[in-house]
N, C-alpha and C positions, 0 to 999 in steps of 0.2 A: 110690253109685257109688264105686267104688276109681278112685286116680289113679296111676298108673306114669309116672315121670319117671325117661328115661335121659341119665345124666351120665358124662362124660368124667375130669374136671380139665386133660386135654389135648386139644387136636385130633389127627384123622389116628386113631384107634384104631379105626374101624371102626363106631362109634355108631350113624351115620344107616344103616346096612345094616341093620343089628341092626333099629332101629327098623320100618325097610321089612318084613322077615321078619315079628315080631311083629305084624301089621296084618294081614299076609295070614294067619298062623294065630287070633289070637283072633277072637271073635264078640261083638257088643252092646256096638260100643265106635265113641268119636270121638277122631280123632287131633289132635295139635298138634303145631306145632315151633316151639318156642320160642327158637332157633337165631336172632332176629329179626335180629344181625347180620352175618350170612353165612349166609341158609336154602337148604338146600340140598334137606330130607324132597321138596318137589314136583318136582324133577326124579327122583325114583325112581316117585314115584306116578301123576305126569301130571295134575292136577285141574283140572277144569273149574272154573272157578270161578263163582261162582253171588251172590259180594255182595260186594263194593269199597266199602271205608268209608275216608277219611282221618282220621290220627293228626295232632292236635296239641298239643306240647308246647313248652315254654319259650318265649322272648320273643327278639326281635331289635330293635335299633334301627335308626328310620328319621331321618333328618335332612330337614326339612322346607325346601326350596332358596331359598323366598320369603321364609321368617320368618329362614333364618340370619344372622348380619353377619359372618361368617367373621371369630372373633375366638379361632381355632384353640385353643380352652383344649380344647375335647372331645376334637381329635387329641393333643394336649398331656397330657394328664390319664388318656387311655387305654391303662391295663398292659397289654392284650391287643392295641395296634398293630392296632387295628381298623377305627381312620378314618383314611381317606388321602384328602385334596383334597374336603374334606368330605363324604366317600362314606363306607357303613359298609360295610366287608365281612362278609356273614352269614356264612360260615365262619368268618371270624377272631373274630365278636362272640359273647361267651358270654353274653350278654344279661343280664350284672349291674344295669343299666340307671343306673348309675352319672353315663354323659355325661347323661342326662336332667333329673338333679335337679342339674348343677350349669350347664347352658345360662342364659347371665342371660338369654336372649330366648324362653325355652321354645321352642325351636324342633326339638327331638328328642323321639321320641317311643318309647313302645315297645309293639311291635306283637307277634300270638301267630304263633308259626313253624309252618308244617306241616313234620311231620318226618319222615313217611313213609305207609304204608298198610298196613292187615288186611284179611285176604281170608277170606270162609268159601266152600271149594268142596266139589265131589262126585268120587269117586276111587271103584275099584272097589272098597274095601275100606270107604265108609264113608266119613261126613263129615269132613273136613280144614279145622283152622283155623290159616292161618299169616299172616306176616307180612314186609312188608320196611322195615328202616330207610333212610332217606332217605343220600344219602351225606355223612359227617363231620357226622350228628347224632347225640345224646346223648337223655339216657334211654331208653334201651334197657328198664331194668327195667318203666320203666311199660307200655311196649307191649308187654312180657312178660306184665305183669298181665292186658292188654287180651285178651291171646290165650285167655289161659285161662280169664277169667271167659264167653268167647263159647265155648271148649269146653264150660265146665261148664255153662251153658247151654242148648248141644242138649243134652249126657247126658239133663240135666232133663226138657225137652218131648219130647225121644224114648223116654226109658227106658231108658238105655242102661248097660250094665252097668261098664266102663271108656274110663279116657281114658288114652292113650298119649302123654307128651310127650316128643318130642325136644329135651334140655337142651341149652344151649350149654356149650361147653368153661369150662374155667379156676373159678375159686373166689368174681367177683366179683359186682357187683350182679346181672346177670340170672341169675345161676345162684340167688342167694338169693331174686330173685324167683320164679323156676319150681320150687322148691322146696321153700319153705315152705307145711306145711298139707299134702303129698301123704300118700298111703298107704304109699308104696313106693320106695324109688332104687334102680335096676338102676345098678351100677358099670363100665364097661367100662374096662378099662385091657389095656397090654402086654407082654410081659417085658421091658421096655428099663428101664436104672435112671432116665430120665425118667418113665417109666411107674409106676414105684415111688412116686418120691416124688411125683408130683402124684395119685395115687392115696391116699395116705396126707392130703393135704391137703384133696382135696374129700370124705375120711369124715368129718375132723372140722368141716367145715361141716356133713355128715349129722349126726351128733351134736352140735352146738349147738342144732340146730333141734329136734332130738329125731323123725327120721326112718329109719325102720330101712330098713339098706341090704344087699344082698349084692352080690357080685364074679361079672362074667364077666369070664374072661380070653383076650383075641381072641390068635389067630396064638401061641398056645403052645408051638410045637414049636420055633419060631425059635427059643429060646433056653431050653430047659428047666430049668437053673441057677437062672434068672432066677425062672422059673415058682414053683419050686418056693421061694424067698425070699417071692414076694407069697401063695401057699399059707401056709407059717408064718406070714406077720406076720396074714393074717386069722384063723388061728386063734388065734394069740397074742391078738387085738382079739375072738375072739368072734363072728368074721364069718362067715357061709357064701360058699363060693366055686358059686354053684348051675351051674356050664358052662365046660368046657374046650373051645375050640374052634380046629382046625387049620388052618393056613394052607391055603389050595386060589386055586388060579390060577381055579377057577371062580366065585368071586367075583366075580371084576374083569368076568370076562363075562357073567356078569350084569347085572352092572348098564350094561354097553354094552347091552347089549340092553331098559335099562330095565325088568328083573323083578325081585323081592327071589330070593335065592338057595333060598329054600323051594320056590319056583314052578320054578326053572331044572333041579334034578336031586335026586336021592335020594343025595345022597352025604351023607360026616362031618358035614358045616358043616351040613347040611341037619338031619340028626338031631342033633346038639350045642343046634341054637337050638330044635327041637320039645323036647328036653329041656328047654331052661332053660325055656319058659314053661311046661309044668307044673310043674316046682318053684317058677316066679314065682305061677302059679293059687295052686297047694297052700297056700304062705307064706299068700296072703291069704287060703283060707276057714281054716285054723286062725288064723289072728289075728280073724275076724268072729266066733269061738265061743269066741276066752276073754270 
């Protein structure tokens, strides 16, 4: 199976659209989005969802009210201003589990946090596996991991020929989590000079990992100047730019009406993204025959 991971390095460029489009044009594929901390892929899709599983990660402390003698060294002692009136707050607590080993009366404990849930559902396009982080919990990259080892998963039992993830924004942990190990990074980025350079950032996380990436460049017209900067710097790098694509107010209504923009009309945007995913196909069967 080939794995197509689309990445930003910013929010707002238009990513999870792209993504919606490519679902409804490719065939023998399972979707993900790996977006776990703001997903947004299932409101374009609608999925039924078919299996609810709880994520848990990291630890929280619990202060046991019988055994304490309220002899305040654990509110005392804690850099993170986590226990108040011998209560721990689990937002505040990053479960270094610190107040635990130095309680003289053992009376904290540390207990494992649910931090949010993974979902495998059914959508028209093909099985969906996504996910939501709990709110102001952290690892994000594991449940990143979670997602895509249950993608690759169905691929396997079904036989399915790709997986489609929608990356989250920015350069950090979960983006290296959904990253690493793919076939393929679709880049989308904007002509805005924010768009430049967080583009220029999340290649070189492509290139650490050792992940070949191309550029689509969304709403192009907006600023053709601009365009034509992110055009030389990828050829300067060696990059294919595989799709230009036009701003269209059809877009937007699209997706009020909850369809990917392929399904909504035959216009530019329509035909810019059936282009890029045969130039996305074409990349991977020439790289399956060297």
């Amino acid at each position: 199976m080939e794995e197509i991971v689309i990445l930003s390095g910013k929010g707002g460029t238009g990513k999870t659209s792209i993504v919606g489009s490519l679902a409804a044009l490719a065939k023998n594929k399972v979707l993900a989005d790996c977006d776990v901390d703001a997903a947004d892929l299932h409101l374009l899709l609608s999925p039924s969802v078919k299996q609810e599983t709880e994520f848990w990660s990291g630890q929280v402390a619990r202060i046991d009210e019988h055994k304490c003698n309220e002899c305040f060294l654990c509110q005392d002692m804690c850099r993170f201003d986590a226990i108040k009136d011998f209560r721990v707050d689990p937002v505040s607590c990053e479960g270094c589990g610190f107040c635990s080993h130095i309680c003289p009366v053992e009376a904290i404990t540390m207990e494992d946090n649910m931090s949010g849930h993974w979902f495998i559902s059914d959508t028209r396009y093909g099985p969906l596996v996504h996910a939501r982080l709990g709110i102001a919990q952290e690892n994000s990259g594991k449940l990143v991991a979670q997602v895509r080892q249950q993608a690759k998963k169905i691929a396997g039992e079904q036989g399915l020929d790709y997986i489609i993830s929608d990356g989250p924004p920015g350069i950090g942990c979960p983006v290296i989590s959904s990253l690493s190990g793919a076939s393929l990074a679709l880049l989308v980025t904007e002509p805005t000079l924010s768009g430049i350079h967080d583009l220029e950032r999340v290649l070189g996380v492509c290139r650490h990992f050792g992940i070949p990436a191309v550029v689509c460049i969304n709403k192009y017209d907006l600023n053709e100047e601009n365009t034509r900067k992110i055009e030389d710097y990828c050829r300067s790098q060696d990059i294919e730019v595989a799709s230009r694509i036009p701003f269209d107010n059809a877009v937007t209504e699209a997706l009020v009406r909850g369809v990917p923009i392929v399904e909504y009309g035959d216009g530019r945007v329509s035909q810019e993204i059936e282009k890029l995913w045969q130039n996305i196909s074409k990349m991977l069967e020439d790289a399956r025959k060297k």
